[in-house]
C-alpha positions in Angstrom: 99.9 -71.9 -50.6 97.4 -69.3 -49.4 100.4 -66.9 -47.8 102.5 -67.6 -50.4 100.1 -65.9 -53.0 98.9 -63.0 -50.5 102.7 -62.7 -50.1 103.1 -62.2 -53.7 100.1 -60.6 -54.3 98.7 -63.1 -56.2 95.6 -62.6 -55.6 93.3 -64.2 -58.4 95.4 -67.4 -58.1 95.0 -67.4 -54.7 90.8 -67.6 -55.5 91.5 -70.1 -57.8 92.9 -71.8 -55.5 89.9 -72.0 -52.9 87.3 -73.0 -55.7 89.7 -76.2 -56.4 89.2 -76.8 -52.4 86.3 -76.9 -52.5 85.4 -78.9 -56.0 87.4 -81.1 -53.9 85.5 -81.0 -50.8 88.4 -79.7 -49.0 87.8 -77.1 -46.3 89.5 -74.3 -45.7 90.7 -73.7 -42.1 89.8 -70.1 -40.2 93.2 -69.2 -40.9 93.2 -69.6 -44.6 90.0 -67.9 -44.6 90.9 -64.0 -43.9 93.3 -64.6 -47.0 90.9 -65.4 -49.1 88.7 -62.6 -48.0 91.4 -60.3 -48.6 91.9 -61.4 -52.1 88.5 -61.1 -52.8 88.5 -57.4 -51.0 91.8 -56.7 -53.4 90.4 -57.6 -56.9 86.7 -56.2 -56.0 85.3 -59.3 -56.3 82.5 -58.9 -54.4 80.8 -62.1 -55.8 83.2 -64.8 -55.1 83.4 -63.2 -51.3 79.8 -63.4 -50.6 80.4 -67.2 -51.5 82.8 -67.3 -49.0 81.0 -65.7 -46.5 78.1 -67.8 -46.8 81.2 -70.8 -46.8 81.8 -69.2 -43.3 78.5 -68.7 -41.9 77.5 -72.9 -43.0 80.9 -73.9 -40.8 80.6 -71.7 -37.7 83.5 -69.3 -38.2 81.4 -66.2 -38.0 82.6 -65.6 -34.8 86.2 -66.0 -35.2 87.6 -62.6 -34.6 89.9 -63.0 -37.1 87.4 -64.0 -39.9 85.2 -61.2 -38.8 87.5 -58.9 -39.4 88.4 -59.8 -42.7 85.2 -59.8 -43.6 84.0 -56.7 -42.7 87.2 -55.3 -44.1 86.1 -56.8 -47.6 82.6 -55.2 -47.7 84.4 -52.2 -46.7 87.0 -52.3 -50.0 83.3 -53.1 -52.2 82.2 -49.8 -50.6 79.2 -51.8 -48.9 79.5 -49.9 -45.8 75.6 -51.2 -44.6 76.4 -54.9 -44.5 79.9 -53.9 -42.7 77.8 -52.5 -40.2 75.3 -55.0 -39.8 78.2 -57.4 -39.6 79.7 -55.6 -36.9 76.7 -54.9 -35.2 76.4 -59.3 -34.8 79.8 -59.7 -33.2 79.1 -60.2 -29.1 82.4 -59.8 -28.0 84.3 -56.8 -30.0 88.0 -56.5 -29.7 89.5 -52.9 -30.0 91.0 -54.2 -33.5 87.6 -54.3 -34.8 86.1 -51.4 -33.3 88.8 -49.4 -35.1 88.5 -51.1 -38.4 84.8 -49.9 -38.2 85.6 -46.6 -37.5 88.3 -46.3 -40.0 85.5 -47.5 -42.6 83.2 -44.4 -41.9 86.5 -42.3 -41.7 87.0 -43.7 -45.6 83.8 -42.5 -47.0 83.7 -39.0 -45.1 81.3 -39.9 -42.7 82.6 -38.3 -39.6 80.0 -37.6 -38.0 79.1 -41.4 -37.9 82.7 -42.6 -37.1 82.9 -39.9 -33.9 79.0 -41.5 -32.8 80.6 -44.7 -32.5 84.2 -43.9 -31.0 82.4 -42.3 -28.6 80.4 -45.9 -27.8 83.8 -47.7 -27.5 83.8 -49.3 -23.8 88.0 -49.2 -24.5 89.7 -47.0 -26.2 93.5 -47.6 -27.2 96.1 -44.8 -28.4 95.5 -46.2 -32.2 91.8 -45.6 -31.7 92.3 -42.0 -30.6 94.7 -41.9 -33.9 92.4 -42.8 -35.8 89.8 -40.3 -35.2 92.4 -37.7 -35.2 93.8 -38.3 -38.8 90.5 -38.5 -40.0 89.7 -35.1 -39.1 93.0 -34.2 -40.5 92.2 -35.8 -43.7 88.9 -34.7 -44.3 90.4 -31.1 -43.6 88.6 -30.9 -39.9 91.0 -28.7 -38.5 89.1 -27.4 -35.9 87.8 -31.2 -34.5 91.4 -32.4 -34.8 92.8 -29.6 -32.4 90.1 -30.1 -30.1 90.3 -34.2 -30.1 93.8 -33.8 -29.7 94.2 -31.9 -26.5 92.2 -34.6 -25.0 93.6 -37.3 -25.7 94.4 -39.0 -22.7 98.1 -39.9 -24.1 100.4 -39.2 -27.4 102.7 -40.9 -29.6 104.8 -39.6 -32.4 102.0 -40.7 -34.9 99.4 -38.7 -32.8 102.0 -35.4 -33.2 102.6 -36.4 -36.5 99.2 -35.9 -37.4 98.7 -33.1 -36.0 101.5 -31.5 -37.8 100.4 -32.9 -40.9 96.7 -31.5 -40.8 98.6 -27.7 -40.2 100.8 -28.8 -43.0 98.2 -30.2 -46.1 95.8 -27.0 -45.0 99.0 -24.5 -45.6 99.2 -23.9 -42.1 102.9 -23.3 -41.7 103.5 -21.1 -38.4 101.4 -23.8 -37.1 103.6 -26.6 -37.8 106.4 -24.6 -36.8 104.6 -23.9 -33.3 103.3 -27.5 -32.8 107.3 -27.9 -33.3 108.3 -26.0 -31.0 105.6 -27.7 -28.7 107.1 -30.9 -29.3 110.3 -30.5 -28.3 109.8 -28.7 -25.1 106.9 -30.7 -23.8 106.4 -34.1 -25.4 108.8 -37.0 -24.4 108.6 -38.8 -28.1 111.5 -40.0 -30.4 110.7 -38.0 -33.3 110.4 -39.6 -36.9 111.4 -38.9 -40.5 108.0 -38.1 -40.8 107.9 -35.0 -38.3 111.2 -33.8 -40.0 110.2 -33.7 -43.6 106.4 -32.0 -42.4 108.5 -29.2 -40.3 111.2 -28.8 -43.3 108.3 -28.3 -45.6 107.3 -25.4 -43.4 110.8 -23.6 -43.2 110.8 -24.1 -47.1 107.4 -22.5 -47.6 108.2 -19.6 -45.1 111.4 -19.1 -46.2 112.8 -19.7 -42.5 116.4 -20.8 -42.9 117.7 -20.3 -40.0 114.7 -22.9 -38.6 116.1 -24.8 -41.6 119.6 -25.3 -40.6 118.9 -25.8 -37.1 116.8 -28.6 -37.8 119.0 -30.3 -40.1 121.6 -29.8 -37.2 119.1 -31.8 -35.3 118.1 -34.2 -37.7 121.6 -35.3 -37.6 122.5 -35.3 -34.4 119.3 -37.8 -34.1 120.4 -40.2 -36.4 118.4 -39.3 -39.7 121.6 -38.4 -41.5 121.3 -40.7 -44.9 117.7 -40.7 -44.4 116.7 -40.4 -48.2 113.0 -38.1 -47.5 114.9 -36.1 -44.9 117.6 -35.1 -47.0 115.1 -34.9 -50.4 113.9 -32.2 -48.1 116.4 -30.4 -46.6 117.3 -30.1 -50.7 113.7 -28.7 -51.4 114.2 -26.5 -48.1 117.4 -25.2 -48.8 116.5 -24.5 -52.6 113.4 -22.5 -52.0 115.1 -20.4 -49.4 117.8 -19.5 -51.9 120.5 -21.4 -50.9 120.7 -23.4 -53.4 124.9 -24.3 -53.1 124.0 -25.7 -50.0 120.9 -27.4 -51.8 123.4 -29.1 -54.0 125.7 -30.0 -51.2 123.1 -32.4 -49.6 122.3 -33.7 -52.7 126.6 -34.7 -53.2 126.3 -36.1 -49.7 123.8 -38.3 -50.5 124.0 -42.0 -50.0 120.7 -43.1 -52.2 119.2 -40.8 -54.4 115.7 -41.5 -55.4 113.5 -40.1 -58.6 112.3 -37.2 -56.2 116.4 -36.5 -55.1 116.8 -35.7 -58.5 113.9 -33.7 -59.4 114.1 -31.7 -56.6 117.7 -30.8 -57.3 117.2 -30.2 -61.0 114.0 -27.9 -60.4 116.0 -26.0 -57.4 119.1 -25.4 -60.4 116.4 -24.1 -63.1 114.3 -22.1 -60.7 118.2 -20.0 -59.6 118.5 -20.1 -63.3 121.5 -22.1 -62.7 120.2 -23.4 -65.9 123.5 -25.3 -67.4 124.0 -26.4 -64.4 120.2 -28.2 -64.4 120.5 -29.8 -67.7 123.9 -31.4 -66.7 121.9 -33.2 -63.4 119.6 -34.4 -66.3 122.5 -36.3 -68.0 123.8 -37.5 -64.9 120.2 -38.7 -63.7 120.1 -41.0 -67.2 123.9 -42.2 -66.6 123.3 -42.8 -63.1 119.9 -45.1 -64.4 117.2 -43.0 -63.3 114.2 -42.6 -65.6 112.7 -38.9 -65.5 109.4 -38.3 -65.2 107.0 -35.6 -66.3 107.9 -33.6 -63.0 112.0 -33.5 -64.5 111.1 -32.6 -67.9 109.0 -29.3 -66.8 112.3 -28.6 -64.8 114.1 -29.1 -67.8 112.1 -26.9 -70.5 112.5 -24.3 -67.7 116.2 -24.4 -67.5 116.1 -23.8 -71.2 113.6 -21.2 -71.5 115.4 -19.4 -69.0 118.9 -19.3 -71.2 117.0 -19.4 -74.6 117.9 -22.9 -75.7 115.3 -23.2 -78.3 116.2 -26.5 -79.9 117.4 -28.2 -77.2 114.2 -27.6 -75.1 112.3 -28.6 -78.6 114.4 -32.2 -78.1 113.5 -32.9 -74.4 110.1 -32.0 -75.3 110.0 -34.2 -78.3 112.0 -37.0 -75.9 109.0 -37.6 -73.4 107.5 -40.0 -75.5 110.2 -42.2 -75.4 109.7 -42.4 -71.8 105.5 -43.1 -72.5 105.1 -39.4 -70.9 102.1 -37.6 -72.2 103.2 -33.7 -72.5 100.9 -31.8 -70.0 99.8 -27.8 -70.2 102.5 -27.1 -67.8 104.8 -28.7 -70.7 103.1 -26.9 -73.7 103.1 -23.6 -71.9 106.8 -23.9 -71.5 107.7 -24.6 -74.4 105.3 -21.6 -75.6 106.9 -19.9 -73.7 110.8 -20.4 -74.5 109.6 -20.1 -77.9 108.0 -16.9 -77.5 111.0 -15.3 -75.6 113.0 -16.4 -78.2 111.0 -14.7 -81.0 109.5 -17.8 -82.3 106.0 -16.3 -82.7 104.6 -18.2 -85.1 106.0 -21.4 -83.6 104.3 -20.7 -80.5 101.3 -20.1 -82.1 101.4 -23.1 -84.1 101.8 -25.1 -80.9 98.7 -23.6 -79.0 97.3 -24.8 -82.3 98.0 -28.6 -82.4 97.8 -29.2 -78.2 95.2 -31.8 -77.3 91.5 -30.6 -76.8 91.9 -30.8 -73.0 95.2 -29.1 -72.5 93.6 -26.1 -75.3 91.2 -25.5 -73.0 93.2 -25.1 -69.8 95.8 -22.6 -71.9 92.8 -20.5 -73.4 93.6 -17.4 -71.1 97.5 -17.1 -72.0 96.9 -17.9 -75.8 94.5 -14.9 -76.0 97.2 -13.1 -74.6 99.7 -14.2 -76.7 97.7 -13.6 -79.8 97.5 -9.9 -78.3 100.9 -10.2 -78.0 101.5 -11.1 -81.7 99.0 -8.6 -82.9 101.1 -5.6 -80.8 104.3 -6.5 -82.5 103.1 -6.2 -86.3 
């Protein structure tokens, strides 16, 4: 009953559950115990776990591996990173598992400095532990520390590349990526993954590098990522900001499975070539086809019709969102200001700036100064 409810994530009944074992008197095994921990570690309740671990500390499972584990794992989803440690700190015999969820822990809550102290105390490192310091640097924007970890590490996987690739990638490096690309393929004997694909196709798209563009999709093919739903959403994206959009809308055809973002991306690639009709035909298809749009499709949207002057009909979609529980954003209202005020709808506009939420008022401030100027310069 315990797996079945973690399966399902059914996570208070799976509490429930241990509190009837033991009004019975039943005692859980060390195998339904990290389940329970989990749960507890999933709905933050930090109470009912310390029950439990004193349940585990009265029968001797302490120093099950397993258990200990789980329950530093649970202090470290209630953010009680001391007790974790102190845990961590009792267990004689530490397995590599467990050195690496302690790490991760510190990795979590920014502490670097305290994660790298104690990778460097590990008496055996594996490939995941060297991992896991690296995208940690990567995601706390180390950029620096993850290039220098990385040339050390004794050996590379796909994942270790990957996140490389991705730390060039989130800090807007792009030649980088393309470089650590190139590196790749010449000197690194790993199968490549979707994930290296879509990182080095978001570089062509920002640089605008299509001939990189459509020799990779060449490659990605030829690899056996043809279908592959996040390759081909970004060979779309690539293809669209490079301004080759018929070739953008050729994947998207091609395409076996098309997901929310397939669709976004194609619509927003239309609008943004002012292939505006074009765009709001995608956004009848997308309903047809059973796709619900979200707030991402209806900015695409209100900019296919400011860019052709379709007044009402970009009134309509705006009007629509809250039939799909969207609240309109200042991305939204500025469009719509916008279309209104390229179409002469002055006042309109105005009245708009007028009646937007508090929040999104505040955020539009600059451009509704300047479209007050604006008015004042007509009359």
């Amino acid at each position: 009953m315990f797996k079945c409810y973690s399966q399902n994530k059914d996570y208070n009944e799976l509490i429930s559950l241990f509190g009837k074992m033991m009004e019975s008197h039943v005692k859980p095994s060390c195998y339904s115990i990290p389940l329970i921990l989990k749960a507890c570690g999933k709905v933050s309740s930090l109470c009912r776990g310390e029950q439990v671990h004193s349940f585990v500390i009265k029968s001797g499972f302490e120093t099950n591996p397993f258990v200990g584990n789980t329950l530093i794992e649970m202090y470290f989803g209630s953010g009680n990173i001391n007790l974790a440690r102190e845990l961590f700190d009792l267990v004689r015999d530490k397995d590599v598992i467990l050195w690496n969820k302690m790490i991760s822990g510190y990795i979590e809550i920014g502490d670097m400095e305290t994660a790298q102290k104690l990778f460097d105390e590990m008496p055996c490192k594996d490939i995941m532990s060297w991992n896991t310091m690296l995208n940690g640097y990567a995601n706390n924007g180390k950029i620096e520390a993850c290039e220098k970890l990385f040339e050390v590490m004794p050996k590379r996987n796909v994942y270790s590349w990957n996140g490389l690739i991705g730390a060039y990638a989130n800090q807007g490096s792009y030649f980088e990526v393309l470089t650590t690309f190139k590196r790749i393929l010449s000197e690194a004997e790993v199968v490549l993954d979707d994930a290296t694909l879509v990182f080095v196709l978001l570089a062509c798209a920002r640089l605008g590098a299509l001939d990189q563009g459509m020799w990779l999709h060449v490659y990605a093919q030829r690899i056996g990522y043809k279908g592959n739903i996040y390759v081909e959403n970004a060979l779309i994206d690539m293809y669209a900001k490079c301004g080759r959009i018929e070739y953008a809308v050729e994947v998207f055809k091609g395409m076996v499975k098309r997901d929310l973002v397939s669709w976004n991306t194609i619509i927003s690639g239309l609008a943004m070539h002012g292939h505006a009709s074009n765009a709001l035909t995608f956004v009848e298809r997308m309903k047809k086809a059973g796709v619900k749009p979200d707030g991402v499709t209806f900015l695409a949207v209100l900019c296919a019709c400011t860019h052709i002057g379709l007044v009402d009909e970009g009134l309509a979609y705006f009007q629509s969102m809250a039939d799909y529980c969207i609240s309109p954003q200042v991305e939204h209202y500025g469009c719509l200001i916008d279309l209104y005020a390229r179409s002469g709808h002055l006042s309109e506009a105005l009245n708009l700036v007028k009646i937007m939420p508090m929040e999104q008022m505040l955020s539009y401030g600059v451009l509704y100064l300047g479209l007050l100027g604006y008015t004042k310069m007509l009359k």
